[in-house]
N, C-alpha and C positions, 0 to 999 in steps of 0.2 A: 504494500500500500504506500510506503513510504518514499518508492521508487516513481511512481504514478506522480504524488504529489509534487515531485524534485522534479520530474519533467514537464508537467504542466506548469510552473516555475519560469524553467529555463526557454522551453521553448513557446510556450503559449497553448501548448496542443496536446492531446493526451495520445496520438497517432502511433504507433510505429514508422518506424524511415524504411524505406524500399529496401531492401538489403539486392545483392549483388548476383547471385548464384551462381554455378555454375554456366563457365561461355559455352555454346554448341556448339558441337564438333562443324554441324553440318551450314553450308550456305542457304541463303534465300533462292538462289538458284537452282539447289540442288533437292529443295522443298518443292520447287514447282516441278522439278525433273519428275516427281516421284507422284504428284497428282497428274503432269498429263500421260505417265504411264498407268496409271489407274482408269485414268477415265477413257484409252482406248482401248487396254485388255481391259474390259467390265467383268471377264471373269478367275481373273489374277487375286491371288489374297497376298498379303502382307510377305509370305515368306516367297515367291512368287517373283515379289516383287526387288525383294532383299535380295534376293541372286541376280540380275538384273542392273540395280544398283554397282552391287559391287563386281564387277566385271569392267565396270567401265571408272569408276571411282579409286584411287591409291589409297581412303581410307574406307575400313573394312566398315559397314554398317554393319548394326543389330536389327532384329526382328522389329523392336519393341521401339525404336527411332523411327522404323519408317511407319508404323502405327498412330507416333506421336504426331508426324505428321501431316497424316494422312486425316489424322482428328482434327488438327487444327485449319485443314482446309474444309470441313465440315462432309468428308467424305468415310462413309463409314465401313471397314472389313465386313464385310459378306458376298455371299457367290451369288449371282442370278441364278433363280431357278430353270428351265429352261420348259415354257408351257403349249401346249399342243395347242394349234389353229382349232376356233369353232368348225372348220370346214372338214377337220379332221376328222373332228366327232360326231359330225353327220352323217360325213359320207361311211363312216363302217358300220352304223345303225342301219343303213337302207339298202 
């Protein structure tokens, strides 16, 4: 409590400061590299795609990177199902 008080104090504010984290390995570039191979194979998953990547990259991606950015393009690991024409299912009824 005593800590709260001393920086609303000193700073005016009871916030926490942005801390730093860890830098990415990977570029902005290489973020998009990895959503326009998603969005042409639609039926590639994450690991798919990780080999892929690293063939052409000198640093080795993880599974779990290209995931990460896969989520923050708003695109999400799953397969397309692959579903049969109405015309399918007519024509072997009749």
């Amino acid at each position: 409590m005593f800590n709260v008080l001393k920086k609303k104090e000193e700073t005016g504010l009871v916030i926490n400061k942005q801390r730093s984290g860890r830098k990415r390995v990977t570029s902005t570039s290489e973020g998009i590299f990895i959503t326009v191979i998603s969005k042409r194979k639609r039926r590639f998953i994450s690991v798919d795609i990780t080999k892929i990547v690293n063939i052409n990259s000198p640093i080795k991606w993880s599974v779990t990177t290209v995931k990460r950015r896969l989520q923050e393009a708003g695109l999400n690991d799953r397969i397309a199902t692959r579903k049969s024409l109405l015309d399918d299912l007519f024509s072997s009824e009749y």
